[in-house]
C-alpha positions in Angstrom: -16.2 10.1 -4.0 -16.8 11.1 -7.7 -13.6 12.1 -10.0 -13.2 12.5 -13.1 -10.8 10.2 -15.2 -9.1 10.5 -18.7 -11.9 10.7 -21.3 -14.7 11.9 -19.2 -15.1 8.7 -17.4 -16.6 9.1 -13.9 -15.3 6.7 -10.8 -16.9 5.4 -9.5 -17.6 3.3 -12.7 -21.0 1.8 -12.8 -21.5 1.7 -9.3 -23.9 3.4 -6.9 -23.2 2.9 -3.2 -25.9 1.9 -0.5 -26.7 4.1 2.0 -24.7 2.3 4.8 -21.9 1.8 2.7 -21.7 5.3 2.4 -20.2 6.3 5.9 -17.0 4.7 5.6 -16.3 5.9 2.0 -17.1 9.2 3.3 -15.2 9.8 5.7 -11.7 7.8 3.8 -12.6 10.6 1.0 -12.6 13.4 3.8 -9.2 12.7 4.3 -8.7 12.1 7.9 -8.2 8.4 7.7 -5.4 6.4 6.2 -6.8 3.2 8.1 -9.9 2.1 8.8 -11.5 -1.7 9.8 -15.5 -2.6 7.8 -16.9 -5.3 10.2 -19.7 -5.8 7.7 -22.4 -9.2 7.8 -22.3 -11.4 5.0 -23.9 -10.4 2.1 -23.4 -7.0 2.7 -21.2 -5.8 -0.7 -18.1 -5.5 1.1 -15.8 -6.1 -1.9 -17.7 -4.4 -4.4 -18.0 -1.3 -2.3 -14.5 -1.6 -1.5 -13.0 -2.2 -4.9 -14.8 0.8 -6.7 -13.0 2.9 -3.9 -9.9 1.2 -4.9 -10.5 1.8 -8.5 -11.5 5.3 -7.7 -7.9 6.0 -6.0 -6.0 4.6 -8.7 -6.9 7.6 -10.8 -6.5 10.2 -8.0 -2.5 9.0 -7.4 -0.5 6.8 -9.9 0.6 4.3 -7.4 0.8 0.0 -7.1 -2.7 -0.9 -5.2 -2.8 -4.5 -3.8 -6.6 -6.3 -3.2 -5.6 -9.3 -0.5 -7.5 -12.5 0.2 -6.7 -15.5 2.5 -5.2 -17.1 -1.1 -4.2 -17.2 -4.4 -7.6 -19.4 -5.5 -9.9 -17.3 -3.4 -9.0 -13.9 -4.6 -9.6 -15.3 -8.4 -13.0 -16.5 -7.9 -14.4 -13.3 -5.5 -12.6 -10.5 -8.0 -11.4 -11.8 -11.1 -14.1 -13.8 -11.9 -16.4 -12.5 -9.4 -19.9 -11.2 -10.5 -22.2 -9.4 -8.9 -26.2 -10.7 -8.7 -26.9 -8.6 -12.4 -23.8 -10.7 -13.8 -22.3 -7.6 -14.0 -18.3 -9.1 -13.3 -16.2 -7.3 -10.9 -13.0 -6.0 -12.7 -15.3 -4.0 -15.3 -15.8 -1.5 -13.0 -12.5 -0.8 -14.3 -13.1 0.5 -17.9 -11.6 -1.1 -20.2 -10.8 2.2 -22.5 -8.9 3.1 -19.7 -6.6 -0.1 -19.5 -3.2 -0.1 -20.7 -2.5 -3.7 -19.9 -3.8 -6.9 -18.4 -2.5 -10.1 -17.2 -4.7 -13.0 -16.2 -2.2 -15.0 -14.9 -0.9 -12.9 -12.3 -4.7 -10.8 -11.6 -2.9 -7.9 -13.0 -4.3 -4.4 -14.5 -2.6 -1.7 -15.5 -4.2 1.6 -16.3 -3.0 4.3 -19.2 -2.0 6.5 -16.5 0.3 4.5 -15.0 -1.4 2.7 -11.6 -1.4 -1.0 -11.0 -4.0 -3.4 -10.0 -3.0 -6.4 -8.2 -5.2 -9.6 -6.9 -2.7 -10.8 -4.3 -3.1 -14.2 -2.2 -1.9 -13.6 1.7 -0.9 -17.4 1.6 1.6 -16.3 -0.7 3.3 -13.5 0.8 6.9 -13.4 -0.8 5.2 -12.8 -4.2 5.0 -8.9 -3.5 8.6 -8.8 -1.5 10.1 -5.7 -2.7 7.0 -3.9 -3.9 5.7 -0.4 -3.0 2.0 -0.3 -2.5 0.0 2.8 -1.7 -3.2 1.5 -1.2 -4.5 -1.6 -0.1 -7.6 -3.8 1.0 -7.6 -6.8 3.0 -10.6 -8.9 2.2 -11.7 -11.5 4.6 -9.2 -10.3 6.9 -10.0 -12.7 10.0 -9.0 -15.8 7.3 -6.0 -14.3 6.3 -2.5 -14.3 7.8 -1.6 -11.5 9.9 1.8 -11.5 8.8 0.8 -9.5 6.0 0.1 -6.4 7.4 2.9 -6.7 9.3 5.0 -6.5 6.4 3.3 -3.9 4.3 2.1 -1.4 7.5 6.1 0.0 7.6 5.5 1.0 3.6 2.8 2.5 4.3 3.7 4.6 6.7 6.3 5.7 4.5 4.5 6.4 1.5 1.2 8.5 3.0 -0.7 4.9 1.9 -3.7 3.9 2.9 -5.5 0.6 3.8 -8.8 -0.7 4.6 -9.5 -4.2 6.1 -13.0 -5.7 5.5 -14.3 -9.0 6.9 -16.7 -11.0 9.0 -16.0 -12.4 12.1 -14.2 -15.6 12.8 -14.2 -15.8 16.4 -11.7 -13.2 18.6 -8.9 -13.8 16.7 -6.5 -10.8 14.9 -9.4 -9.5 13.7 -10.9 -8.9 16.7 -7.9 -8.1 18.0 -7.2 -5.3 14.9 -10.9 -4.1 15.8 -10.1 -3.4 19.3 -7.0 -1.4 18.4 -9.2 0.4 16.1 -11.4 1.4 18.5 -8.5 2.5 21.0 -7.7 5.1 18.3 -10.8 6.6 16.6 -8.5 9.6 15.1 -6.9 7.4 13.0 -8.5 4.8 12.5 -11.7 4.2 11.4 -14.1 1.5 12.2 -17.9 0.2 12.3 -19.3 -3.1 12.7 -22.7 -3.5 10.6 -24.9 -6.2 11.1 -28.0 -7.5 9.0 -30.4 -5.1 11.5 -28.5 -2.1 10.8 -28.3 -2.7 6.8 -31.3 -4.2 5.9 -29.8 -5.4 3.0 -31.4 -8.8 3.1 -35.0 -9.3 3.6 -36.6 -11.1 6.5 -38.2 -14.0 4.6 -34.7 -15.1 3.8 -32.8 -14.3 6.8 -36.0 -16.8 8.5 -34.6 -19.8 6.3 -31.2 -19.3 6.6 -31.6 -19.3 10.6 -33.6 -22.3 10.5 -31.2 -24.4 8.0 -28.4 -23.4 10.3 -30.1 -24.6 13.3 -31.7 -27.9 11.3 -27.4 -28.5 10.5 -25.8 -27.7 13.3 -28.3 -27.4 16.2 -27.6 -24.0 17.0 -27.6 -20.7 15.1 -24.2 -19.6 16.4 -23.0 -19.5 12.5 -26.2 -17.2 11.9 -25.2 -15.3 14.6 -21.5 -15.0 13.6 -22.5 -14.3 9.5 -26.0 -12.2 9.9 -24.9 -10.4 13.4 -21.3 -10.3 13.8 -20.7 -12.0 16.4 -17.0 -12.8 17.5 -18.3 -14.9 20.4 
């Protein structure tokens, strides 16, 4: 998913993929799939993974691209002032030589060529009435009102966009529900469900202690099971 941007910048900027990561982004860039559903554990990079690709796209077709969260508050702290675990922060994976214009205010940023970066709150839904996306991701997606996709899926379709919905489970709720749909129709959607086992992306030492504060807390690891494993039960 390498391109080339305005003075020999690569995208993805300053980010190397994980090997599981890699499936998803591979088969979005091979074309076939305008939709697809990441059922990733906790932990697991989803929004870093998933912002480069959005970052990435933005230079491929001058467009508005919209990053949802549940809210307003929660799309500030993961993105705009998210970091990763090097401190590197989130947002400066898009360059800053290649930014025309930002606006803190609004989690705006708008590159020379043209594109537009938006963090958007789902709890807030109005805000983007009368807009024209062409890409979006909907983080957390089982937390946010599913409302929202059912305004913004009819512009996509109109527009050739594209969306991706990342989260983990919350029970069988419309995520589930979106999953399942998914599933039904594997040529157009995408999907996968990854679960601590299949990634290893956190070591066993520390997936021990989480398992046995959860259970010390709550008496069972059903919230292990639901973060670490995916489970919708």
């Amino acid at each position: 998913m390498t391109d080339s941007a305005p003075n020999s910048i690569t995208f993805p900027y300053n980010y190397m993929p994980r090997k599981y990561q890699l499936p998803i982004l591979e088969a979005l860039d091979a074309g076939g799939f305008k939709r697809a559903v990441a059922v990733w554990h906790r932990r697991s990079g989803k929004d870093k993974t998933f912002l480069n690709y959005m970052f990435t796209k933005m230079f491929e077709r001058v467009g508005a691209y919209y990053y949802f969260f549940p809210t307003y508050r929660q799309g500030r702290k993961v993105i705009w002032l998210g970091m990763d675990r090097q401190g590197y922060r989130f947002i400066d994976h898009f360059p800053r030589e290649l930014r025309k214009r930002v606006h803190d205010t609004d989690m705006i940023i708008e590159g020379n060529n043209g594109s537009l970066f938006q963090v958007i709150g789902t709890d807030n839904i109005d805000a983007i009435m009368g807009a024209n996306p062409v890409g979006c991701v909907f983080s957390e997606w089982a937390l946010q009102d599913p409302s929202a996709w059912d305004f913004i899926r009819p512009i996509l379709a109109e527009n050739n966009g594209w969306a991706i919905f990342n989260y983990t489970p919350r029970g069988k709720n419309h995520g589930w529900t979106l999953l399942e749909a998914a599933r039904a129709y594997p040529k157009v959607w995408y999907s996968e469900v990854l679960t601590v086992e299949d990634t290893r992306a956190v070591d066993k030492e520390t997936l021990a202690q989480e398992r046995r504060e959860i259970i010390l807390k709550n008496g069972t690891d059903a919230l292990y099971q639901q973060e670490y494993m995916c489970s919708f039960e």
